[in-house]
C-alpha positions as CSV (number, residue, x, y, z in Angstrom):
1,X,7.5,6.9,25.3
2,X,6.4,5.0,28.8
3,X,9.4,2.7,28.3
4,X,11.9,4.5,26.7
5,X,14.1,4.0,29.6
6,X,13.8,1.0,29.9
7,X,16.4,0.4,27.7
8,X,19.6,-2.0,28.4
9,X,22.9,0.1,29.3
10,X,26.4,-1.4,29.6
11,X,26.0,-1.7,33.1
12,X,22.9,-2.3,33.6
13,X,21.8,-5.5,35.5
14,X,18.9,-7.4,35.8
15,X,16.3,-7.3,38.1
16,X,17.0,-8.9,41.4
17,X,14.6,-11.2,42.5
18,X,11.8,-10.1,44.3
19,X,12.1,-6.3,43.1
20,X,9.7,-4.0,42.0
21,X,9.3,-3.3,37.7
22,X,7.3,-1.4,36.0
23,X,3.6,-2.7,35.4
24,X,4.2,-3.0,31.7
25,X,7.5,-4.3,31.2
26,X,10.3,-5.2,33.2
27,X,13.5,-2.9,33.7
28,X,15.4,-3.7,31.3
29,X,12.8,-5.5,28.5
30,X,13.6,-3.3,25.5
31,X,17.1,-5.0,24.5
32,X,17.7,-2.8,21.2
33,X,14.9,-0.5,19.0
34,X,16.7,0.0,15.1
35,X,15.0,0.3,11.5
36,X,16.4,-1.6,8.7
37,X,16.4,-0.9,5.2
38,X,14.9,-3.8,4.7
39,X,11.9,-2.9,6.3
40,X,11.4,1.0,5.3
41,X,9.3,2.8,7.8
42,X,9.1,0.7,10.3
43,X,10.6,0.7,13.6
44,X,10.9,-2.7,16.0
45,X,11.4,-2.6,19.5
46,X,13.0,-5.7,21.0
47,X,12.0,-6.5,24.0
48,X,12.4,-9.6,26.2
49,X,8.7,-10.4,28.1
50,X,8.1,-11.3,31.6
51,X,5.6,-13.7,30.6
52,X,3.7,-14.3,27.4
53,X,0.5,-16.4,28.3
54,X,-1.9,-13.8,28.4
55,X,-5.5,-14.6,31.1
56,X,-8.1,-13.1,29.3
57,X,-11.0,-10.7,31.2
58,X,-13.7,-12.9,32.8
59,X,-16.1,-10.2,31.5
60,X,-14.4,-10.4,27.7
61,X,-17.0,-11.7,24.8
62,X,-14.1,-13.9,23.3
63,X,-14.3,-17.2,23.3
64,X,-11.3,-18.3,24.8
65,X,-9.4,-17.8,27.8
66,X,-5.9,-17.5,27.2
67,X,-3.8,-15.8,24.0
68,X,-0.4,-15.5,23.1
69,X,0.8,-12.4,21.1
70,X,4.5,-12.2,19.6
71,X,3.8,-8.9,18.4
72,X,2.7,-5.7,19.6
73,X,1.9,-2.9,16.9
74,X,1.1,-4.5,13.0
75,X,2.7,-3.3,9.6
76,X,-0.7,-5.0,8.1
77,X,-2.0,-1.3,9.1
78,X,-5.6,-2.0,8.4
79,X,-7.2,1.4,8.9
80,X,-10.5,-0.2,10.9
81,X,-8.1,-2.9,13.3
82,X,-9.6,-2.8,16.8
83,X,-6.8,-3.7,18.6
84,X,-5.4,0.2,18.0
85,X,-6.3,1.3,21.1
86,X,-3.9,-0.9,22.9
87,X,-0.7,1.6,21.2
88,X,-1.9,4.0,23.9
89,X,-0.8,1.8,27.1
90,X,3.2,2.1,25.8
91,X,2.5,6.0,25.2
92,X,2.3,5.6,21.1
93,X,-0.3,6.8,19.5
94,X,-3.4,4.6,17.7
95,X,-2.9,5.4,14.3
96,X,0.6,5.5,12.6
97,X,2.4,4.5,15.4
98,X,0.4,1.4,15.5
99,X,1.2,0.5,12.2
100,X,4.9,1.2,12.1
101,X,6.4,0.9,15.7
102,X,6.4,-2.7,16.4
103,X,7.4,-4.1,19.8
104,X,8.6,-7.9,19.3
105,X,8.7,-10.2,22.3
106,X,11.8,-11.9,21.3
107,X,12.0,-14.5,24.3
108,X,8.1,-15.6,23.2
109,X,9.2,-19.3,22.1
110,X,11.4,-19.9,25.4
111,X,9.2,-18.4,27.9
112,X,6.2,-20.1,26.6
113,X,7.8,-23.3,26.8
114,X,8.6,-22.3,31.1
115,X,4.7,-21.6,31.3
116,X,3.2,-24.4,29.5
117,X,5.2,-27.2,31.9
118,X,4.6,-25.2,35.1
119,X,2.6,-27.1,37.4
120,X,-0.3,-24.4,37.4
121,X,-1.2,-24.7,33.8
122,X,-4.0,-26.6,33.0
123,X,-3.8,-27.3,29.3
124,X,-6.7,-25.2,28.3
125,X,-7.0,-23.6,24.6
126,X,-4.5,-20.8,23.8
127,X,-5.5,-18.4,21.0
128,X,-3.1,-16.4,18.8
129,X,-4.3,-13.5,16.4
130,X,-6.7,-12.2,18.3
131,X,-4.7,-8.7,19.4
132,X,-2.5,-7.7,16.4
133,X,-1.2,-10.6,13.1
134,X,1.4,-13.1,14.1
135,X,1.8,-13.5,10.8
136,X,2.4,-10.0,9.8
137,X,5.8,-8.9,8.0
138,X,8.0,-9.4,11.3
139,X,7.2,-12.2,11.1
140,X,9.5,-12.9,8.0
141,X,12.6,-11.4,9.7
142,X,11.7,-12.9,13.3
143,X,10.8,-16.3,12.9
144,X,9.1,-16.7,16.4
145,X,6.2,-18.7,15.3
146,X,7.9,-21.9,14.7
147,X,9.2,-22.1,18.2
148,X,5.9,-21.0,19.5
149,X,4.0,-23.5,17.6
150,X,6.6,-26.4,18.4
151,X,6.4,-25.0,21.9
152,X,2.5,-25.5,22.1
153,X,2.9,-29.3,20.2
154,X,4.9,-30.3,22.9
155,X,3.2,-29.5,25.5
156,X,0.2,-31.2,24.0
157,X,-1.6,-27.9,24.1
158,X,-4.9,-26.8,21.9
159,X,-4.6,-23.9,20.2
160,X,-5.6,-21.7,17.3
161,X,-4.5,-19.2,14.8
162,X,-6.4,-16.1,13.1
163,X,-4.0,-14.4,10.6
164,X,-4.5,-12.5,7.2
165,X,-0.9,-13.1,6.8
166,X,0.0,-16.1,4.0
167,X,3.4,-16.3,5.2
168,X,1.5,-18.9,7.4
169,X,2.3,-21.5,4.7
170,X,6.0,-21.4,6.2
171,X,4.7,-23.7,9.1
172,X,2.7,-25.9,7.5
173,X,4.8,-28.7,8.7
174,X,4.6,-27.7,12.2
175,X,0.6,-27.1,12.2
176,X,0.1,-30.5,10.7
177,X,2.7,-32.3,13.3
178,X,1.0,-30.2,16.1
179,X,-2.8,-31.3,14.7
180,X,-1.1,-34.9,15.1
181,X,-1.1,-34.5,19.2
182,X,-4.0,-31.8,19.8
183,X,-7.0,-29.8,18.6
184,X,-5.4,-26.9,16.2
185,X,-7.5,-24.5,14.5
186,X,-6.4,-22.1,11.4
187,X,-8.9,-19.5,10.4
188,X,-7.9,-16.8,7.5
189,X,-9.1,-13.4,8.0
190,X,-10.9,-12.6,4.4
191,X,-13.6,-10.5,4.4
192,X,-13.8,-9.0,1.2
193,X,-12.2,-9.2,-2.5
194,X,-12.0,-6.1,-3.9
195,X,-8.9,-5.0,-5.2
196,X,-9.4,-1.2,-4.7
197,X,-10.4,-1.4,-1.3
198,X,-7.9,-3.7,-0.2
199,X,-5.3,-1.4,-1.3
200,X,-6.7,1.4,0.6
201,X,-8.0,0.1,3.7
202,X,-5.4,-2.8,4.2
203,X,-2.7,-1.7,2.7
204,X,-0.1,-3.9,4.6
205,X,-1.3,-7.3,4.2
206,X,-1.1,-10.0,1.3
207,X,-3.9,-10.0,-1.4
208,X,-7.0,-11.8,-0.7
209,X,-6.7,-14.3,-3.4
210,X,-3.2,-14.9,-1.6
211,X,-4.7,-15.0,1.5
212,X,-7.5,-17.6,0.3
213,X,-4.6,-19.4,-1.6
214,X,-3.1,-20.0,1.9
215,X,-6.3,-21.3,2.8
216,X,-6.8,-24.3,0.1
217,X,-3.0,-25.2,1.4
218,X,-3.5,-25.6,4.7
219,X,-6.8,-27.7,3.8
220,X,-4.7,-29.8,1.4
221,X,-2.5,-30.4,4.0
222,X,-5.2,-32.1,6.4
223,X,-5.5,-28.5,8.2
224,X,-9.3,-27.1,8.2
225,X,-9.2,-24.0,7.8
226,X,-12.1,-21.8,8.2
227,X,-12.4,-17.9,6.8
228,X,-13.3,-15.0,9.4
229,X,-15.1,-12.6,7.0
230,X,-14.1,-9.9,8.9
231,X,-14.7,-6.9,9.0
232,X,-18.1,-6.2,6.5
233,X,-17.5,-2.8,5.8
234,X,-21.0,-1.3,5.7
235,X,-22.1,1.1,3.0
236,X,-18.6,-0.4,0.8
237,X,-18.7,-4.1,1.3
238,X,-22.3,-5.0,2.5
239,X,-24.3,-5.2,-0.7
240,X,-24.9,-8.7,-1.8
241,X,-23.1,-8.9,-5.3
242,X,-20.2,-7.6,-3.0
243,X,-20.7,-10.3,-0.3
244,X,-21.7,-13.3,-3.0
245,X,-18.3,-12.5,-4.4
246,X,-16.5,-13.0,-1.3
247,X,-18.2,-16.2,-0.4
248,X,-17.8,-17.8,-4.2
249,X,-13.9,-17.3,-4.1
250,X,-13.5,-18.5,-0.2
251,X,-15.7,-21.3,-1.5
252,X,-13.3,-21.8,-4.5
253,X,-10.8,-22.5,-1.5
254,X,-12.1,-25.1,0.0
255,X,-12.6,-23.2,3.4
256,X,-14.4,-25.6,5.9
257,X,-16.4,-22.7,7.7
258,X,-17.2,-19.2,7.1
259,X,-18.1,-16.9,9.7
260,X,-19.0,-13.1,8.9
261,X,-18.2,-10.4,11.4
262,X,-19.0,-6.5,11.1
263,X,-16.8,-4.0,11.6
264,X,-16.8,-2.6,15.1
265,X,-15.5,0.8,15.8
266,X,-13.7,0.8,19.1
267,X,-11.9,4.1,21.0
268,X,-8.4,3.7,19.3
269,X,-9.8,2.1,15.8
270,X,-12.9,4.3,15.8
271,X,-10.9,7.8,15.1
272,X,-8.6,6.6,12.7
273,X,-11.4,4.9,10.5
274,X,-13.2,7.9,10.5
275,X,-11.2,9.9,9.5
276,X,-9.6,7.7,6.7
277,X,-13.2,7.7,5.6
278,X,-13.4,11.0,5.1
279,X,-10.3,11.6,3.0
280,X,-11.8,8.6,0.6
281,X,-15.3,8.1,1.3
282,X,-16.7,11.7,3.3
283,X,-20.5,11.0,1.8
284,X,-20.4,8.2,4.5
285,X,-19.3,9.8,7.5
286,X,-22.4,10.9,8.5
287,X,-24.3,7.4,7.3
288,X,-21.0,5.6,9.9
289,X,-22.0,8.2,12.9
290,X,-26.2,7.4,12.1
291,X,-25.7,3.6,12.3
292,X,-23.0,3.5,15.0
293,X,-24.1,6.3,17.3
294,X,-21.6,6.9,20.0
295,X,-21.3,3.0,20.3
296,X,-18.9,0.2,19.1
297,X,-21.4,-2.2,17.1
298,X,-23.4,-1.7,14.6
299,X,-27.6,-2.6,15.5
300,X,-28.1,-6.0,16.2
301,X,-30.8,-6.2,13.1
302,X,-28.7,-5.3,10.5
303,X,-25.4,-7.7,12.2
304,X,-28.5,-10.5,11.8
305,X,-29.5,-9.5,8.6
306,X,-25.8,-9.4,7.3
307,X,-24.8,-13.2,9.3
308,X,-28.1,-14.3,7.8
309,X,-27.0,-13.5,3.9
310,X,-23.8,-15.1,4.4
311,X,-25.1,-18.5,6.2
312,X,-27.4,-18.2,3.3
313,X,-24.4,-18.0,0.8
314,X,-22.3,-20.4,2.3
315,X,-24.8,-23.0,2.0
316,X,-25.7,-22.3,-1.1
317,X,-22.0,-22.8,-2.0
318,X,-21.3,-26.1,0.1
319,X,-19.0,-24.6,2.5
320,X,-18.0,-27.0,4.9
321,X,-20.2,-29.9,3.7
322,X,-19.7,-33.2,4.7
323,X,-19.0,-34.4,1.3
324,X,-15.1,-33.6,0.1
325,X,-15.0,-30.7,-2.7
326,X,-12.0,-30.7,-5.2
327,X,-10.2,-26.9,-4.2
328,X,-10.5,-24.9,-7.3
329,X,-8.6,-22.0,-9.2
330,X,-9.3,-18.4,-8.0
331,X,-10.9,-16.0,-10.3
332,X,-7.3,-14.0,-11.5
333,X,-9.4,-10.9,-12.7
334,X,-9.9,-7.9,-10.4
335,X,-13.6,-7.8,-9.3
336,X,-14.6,-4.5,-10.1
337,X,-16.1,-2.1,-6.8
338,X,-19.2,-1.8,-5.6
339,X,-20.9,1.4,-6.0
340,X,-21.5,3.2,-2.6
341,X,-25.1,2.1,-1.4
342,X,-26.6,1.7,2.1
343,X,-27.2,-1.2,4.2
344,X,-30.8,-2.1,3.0
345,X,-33.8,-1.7,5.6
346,X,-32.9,-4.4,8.3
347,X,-34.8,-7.9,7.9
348,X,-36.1,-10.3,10.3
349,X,-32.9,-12.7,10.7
350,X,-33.3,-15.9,9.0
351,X,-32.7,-18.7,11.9
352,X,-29.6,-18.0,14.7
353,X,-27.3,-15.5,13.9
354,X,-23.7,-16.0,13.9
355,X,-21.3,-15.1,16.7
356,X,-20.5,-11.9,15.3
357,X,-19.6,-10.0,18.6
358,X,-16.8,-11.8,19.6
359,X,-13.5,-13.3,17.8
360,X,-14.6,-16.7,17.2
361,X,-12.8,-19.0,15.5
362,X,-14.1,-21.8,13.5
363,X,-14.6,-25.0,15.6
364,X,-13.8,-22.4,18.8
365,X,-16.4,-20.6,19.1
């Protein structure tokens, strides 16, 4: 791979001031790559990062200007994840490689802390989730996210996080001290409760309910914490019983926004979608290539149409009303799938869409 030799030998020695590196990592970055039993099939790549505050493309759509990302590579493996693509740029490939071979930015927490009191920095909003999970299952054996997050408090920094992982309930302590000195914002990724499809098309990441469990936490604990229904799956998750199901349960978890998003095929994520839809669902393969063309979005009528059933929905169910609403028990049984059916003829959008071509979280957007 592009940085295979960039491992640390016994006599190697750091980089002398002023020297040239390599544009993706510094000479010497990858301090150890290893499995461990405890993590079967996945590889991690240590690395130590030049820097970790990430400047985001003027001419991006996302909301925000800066990210942090702990993480390259996620063992969530979600077979649609747009951030694929970026596998390519360290010579790995966009589909299995992605999901198992994991670079980890161990210095993240101590180099964050040099950038945020630099002289340069500005204080603006710093967004994390928005590449690959923090939250995934390195997360467990890392532990970089509580020096991040006390990293950003301390600097009096505003910042949010996107995750599907519920291991975010670990740091609840830190989020609420941090919401105590500056604007935080928690959004779970939840964007559909089926238990059949999870399993195939997300087959790394906690269950929904747990997901939407971590959710009614955080907003126990004083955290709003909004729910990215992301990605609507056309043809599988699209119908309405499908999304009036979603929006009941993140309803049941007291989730102070909602904000649908529909799945965008990307170079990188757009292969290896495909083709996991044709091993499980090949009647729709030629439906995906009819409504996607050679593009990355799906039409802009049938995004309306979809953001419009949802605002409709969440309304309907109170989601992020004014007036406090007791957090409730999720449904335990297994909703059952959805037959496959076709996005309906697209409908004139009720009112403003939502912000379903960017990242946007709640309150961030």
């Amino acid at each position: 791979m592009r940085w295979d030799n960039l491992r640390l030998a016994a006599t190697e020695q750091p980089v002398a001031a002023g020297a040239s590196a390599p544009s993706l990592l510094a000479r010497g970055a990858v301090t150890r790559t290893f499995d461990t039993p405890g993590f079967a099939g996945l590889t991690f790549h240590e690395i130590h990062a030049r820097s970790v505050l990430n400047r985001v493309a003027p001419a991006s759509r996302m909301a925000f200007r800066w990210t942090v990302n702990p993480y390259r590579g996620c063992s969530h493996a979600c077979r649609y994840c747009f951030a694929r693509g970026t596998h390519a740029y360290l010579d790995l490939d966009t589909g299995r490689d992605f999901d198992t071979q994991i670079v980890v930015k161990v210095n993240v927490a101590e180099r964050l802390r040099a950038e945020l009191a630099a002289p340069r920095w500005r204080g603006e909003h710093v967004a994390m989730g928005t590449n690959v999970d923090p939250y995934q299952r390195a997360e467990g054996r890392y532990r970089l996210m509580p020096g991040v997050l006390a990293a950003l408090r301390d600097a009096r920094t505003p910042f949010s996080v996107l995750t599907k992982g519920s291991l975010i309930v670990r740091d609840l302590d830190l989020l609420a001290s941090a919401a105590e000195v500056t604007q935080v914002g928690v959004a779970l990724s939840v964007g559909f409760v089926d238990d059949e499809l999870w399993r195939l098309v997300e087959p790394g990441t906690p269950h929904p309910r747990r997901r939407l469990e971590a959710c009614a936490a955080l907003g126990e604990r004083g955290i709003p914490t909004g729910v990215l229904m992301a990605p609507i799956l056309p043809y599988l998750t699209d119908s309405p019983a499908a999304l009036a199901r979603a929006v009941e349960q993140i309803a049941q978890a007291g989730a102070s926004s909602v904000t649908p998003l529909v799945l965008h095929l990307r170079p990188g994520a757009r292969e290896w979608y495909l083709a996991w839809l044709a091993e499980h669902h090949p009647a729709l393969v030629g439906p995906y290539r009819r409504l996607y063309g050679s593009g990355a979005y799906a039409p802009r009528a049938y995004r309306d149409r979809i953001a419009a059933q949802v605002r409709e929905l969440a309304e309907r169910a109170r989601i992020g009303a004014a007036v406090p609403r007791p957090v409730r028990h999720f449904a335990g049984s297994a909703p059952q799938p959805d037959g496959v059916a076709g996005p309906a003829a697209p409908a004139e959008p009720a009112g403003p869409s939502c912000h379903d071509e960017q990242l946007a979280l709640p309150g961030f957007g």
